[in-house]
N, C-alpha and C positions, 0 to 999 in steps of 0.2 A: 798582600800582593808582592813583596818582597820576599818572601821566602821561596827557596826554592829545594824540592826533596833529588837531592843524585846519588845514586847508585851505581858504582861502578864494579865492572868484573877481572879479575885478576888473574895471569896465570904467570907464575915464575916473575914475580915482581914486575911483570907487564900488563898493561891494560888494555881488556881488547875489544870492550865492547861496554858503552855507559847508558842509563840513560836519566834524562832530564826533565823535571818537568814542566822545567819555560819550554821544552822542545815537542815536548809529549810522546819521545819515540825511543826504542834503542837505538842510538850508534854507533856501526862498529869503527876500529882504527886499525884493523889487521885483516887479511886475507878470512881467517877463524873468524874473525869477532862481525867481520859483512854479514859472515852467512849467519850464524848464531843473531843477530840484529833481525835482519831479514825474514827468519823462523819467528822471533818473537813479537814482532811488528804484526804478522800475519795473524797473531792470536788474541782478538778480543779481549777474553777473558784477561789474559797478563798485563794488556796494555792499562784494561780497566783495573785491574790489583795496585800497579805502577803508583798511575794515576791519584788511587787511594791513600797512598802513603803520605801525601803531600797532607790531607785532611786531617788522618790516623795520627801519625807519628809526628809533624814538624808542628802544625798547629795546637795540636795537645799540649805537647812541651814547650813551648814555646815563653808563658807564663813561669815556667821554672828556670827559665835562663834569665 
């Protein structure tokens, strides 16, 4: 329960759209990164892929750190 999988999106050394899994959502921090958030919020499937990573990727390794 301490770990936490984030993903953040980049454009031009800017960040404009993250998402978290203590939050369980995308958010954006730019004009772009609202809407792009907002689109991917709306998509089950992505939210539930997101979601996955936390299991997949942080837990897995986790033992190797």
């Amino acid at each position: 329960k301490d770990i936490e999988y984030i993903r953040s999106e980049y454009y031009n050394m800017e960040e404009y759209a993250r998402f978290s899994s203590s939050v369980g959502k995308f958010v954006g921090y730019t004009e772009y990164g609202l809407k792009q958030a907002e689109n991917w919020n709306k998509d089950p499937s992505e939210l539930a892929a997101m979601k996955a990573q936390k299991e997949t990727y942080c837990k897995h390794n986790i033992d190797n750190w």
